[in-house]
C-alpha positions as CSV (number, residue, x, y, z in Angstrom):
1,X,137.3,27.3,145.6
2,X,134.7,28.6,143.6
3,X,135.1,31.3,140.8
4,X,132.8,33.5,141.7
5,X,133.3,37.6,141.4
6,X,131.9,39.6,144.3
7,X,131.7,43.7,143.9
8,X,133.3,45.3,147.0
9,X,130.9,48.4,145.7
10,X,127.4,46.0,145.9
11,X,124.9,49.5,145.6
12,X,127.2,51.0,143.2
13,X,124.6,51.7,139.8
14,X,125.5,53.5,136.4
15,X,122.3,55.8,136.5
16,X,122.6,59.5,136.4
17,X,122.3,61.8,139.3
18,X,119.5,64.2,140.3
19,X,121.5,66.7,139.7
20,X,122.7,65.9,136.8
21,X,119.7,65.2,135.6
22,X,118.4,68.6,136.5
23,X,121.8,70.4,134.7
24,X,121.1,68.6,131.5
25,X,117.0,69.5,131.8
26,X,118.0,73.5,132.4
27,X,120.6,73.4,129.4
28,X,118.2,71.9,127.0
29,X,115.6,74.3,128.6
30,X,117.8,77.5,127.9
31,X,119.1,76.5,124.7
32,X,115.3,76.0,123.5
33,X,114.6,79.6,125.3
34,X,117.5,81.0,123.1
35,X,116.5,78.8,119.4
36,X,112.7,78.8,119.4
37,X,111.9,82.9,119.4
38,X,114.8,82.7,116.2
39,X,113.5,80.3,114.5
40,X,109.7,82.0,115.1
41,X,111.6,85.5,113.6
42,X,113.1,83.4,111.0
43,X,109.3,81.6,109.7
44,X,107.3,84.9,110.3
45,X,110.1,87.0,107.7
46,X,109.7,83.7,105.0
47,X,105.6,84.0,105.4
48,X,106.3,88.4,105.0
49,X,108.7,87.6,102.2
50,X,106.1,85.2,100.4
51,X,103.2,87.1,100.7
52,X,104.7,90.4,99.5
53,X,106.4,87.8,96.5
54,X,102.8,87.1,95.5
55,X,101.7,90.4,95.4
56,X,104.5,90.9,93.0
57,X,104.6,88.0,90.4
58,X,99.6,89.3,90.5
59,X,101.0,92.7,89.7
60,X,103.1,91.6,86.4
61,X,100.3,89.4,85.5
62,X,97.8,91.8,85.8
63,X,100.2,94.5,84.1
64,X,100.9,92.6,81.3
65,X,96.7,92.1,80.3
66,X,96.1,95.0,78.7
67,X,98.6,94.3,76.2
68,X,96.9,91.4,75.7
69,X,93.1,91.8,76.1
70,X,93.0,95.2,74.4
71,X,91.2,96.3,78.2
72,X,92.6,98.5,81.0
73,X,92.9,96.5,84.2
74,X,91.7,98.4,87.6
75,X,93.9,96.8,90.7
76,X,92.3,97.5,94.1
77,X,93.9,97.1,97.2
78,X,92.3,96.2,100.5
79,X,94.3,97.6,103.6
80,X,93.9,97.3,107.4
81,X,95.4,95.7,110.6
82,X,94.3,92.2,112.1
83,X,93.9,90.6,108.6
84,X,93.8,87.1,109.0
85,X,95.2,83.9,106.8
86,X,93.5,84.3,103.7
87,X,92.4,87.6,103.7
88,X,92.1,89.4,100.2
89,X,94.9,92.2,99.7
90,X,93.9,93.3,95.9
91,X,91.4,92.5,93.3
92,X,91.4,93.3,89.9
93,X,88.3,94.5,87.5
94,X,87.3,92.9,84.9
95,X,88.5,89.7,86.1
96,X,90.1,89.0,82.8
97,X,93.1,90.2,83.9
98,X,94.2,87.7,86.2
99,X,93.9,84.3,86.3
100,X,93.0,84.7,89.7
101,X,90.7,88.0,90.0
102,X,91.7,88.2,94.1
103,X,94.7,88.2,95.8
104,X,94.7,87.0,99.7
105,X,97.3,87.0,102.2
106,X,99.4,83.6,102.7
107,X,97.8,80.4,105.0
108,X,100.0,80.5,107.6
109,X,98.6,79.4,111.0
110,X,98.6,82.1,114.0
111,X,99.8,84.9,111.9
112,X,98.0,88.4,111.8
113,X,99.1,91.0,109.0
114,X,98.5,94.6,108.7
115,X,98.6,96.0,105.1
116,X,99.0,99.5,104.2
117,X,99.0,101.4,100.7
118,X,99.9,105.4,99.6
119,X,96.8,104.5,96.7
120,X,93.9,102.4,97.3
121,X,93.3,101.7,93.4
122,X,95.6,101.6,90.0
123,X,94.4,101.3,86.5
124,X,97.1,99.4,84.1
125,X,97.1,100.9,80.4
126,X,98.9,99.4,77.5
127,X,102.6,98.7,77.6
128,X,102.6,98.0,81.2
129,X,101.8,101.9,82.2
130,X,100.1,102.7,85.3
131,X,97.7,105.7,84.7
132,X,99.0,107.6,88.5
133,X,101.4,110.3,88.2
134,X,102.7,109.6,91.8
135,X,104.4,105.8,93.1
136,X,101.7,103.8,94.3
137,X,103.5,101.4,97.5
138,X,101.7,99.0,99.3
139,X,103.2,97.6,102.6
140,X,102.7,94.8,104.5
141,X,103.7,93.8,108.1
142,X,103.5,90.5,110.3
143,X,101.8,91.4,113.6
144,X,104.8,91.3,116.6
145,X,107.7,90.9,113.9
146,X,109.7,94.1,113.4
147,X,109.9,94.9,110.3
148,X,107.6,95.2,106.5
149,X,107.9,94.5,103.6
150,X,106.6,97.0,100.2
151,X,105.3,96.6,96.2
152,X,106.4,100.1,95.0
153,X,104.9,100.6,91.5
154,X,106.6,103.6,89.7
155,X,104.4,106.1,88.3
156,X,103.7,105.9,84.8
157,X,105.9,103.2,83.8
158,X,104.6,101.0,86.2
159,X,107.6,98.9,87.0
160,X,107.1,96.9,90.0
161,X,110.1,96.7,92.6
162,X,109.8,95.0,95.9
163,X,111.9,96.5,99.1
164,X,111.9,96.1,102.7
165,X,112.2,98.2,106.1
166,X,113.5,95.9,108.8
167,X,113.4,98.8,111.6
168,X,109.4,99.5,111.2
169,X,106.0,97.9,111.0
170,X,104.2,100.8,111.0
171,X,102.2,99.9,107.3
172,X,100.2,103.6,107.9
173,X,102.8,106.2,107.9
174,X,106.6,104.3,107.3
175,X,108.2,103.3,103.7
176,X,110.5,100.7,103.0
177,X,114.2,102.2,102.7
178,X,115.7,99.4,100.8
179,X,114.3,98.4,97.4
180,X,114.4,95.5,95.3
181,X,115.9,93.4,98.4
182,X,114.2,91.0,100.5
């Protein structure tokens, strides 16, 4: 007698179905259909949130000069839609002001900003003041992403105070409704 073990099952394999196969490709294809347009909402609010964080941290640099350089600083902002990565939002005359005269819009790849502003220039006096009797706000908005985010400087005083409007992207005519939020 030899020991030999003989399957009574001899095509029987431990391979997955077709179908199986397929229900496992469609779950992975939903769940990716579900997670990637979220995590795209998520990365487009971080890029908003860091650009309009940069124009904040240039405006307390630039507002603080004066005090230091004796010389009133001009800020001038550059608005429009379609502005690429990289495209300058403010500049500041004389350059002195800022160790980086220009301002541009973060490098993130694919997105398109519009950038909107209730002044278009601000002059910075000693003691931080802004010489406009009215808030100057500039907004700025992540083409196909609901929502902005604004710089409101307060007239006179000039005390910068970010906010956000996550119901509008309309930079032109819309404010933010929340302030110093992100």
């Amino acid at each position: 007698m030899t020991n030999q073990t003989h399957s009574s099952q001899p095509w029987k394999t431990s391979a997955f179905s077709l179908v199986e196969l397929m229900v496992v490709v469609s779950t992975l294809l939903i769940g990716a259909a579900v997670v990637v347009p979220i995590i795209r909402s998520s990365y487009q609010r971080d890029v908003l949130n860091e650009a309009i964080r940069g124009l904040k941290g240039w405006l307390l640099e630039v507002s603080r000069s004066p005090d230091q350089n004796g010389q009133t600083c001009v800020v001038t902002f550059t608005t429009g839609t379609g502005l690429g990565r990289g495209s300058q939002i403010a500049s500041v005359s004389p350059t002195s002001c800022a160790s980086t005269s220009t301002l541009t819009l973060p490098t993130a790849q694919g997105q398109t900003f519009s950038v909107g502003a209730s002044g278009t220039t601000v002059s910075y006096t000693r003691r931080n003041a802004i010489t406009s009797t009215s808030n100057v706000e500039v907004r700025v908005a992540i083409t196909g992403l609901t929502g902005m985010r604004c710089v409101r400087l307060q007239a006179i005083s000039g005390l910068v105070r970010m906010g956000r409007n996550n119901t509008s992207s309309t930079v032109a005519s819309q404010s933010c409704n929340e302030w110093n939020v992100l």
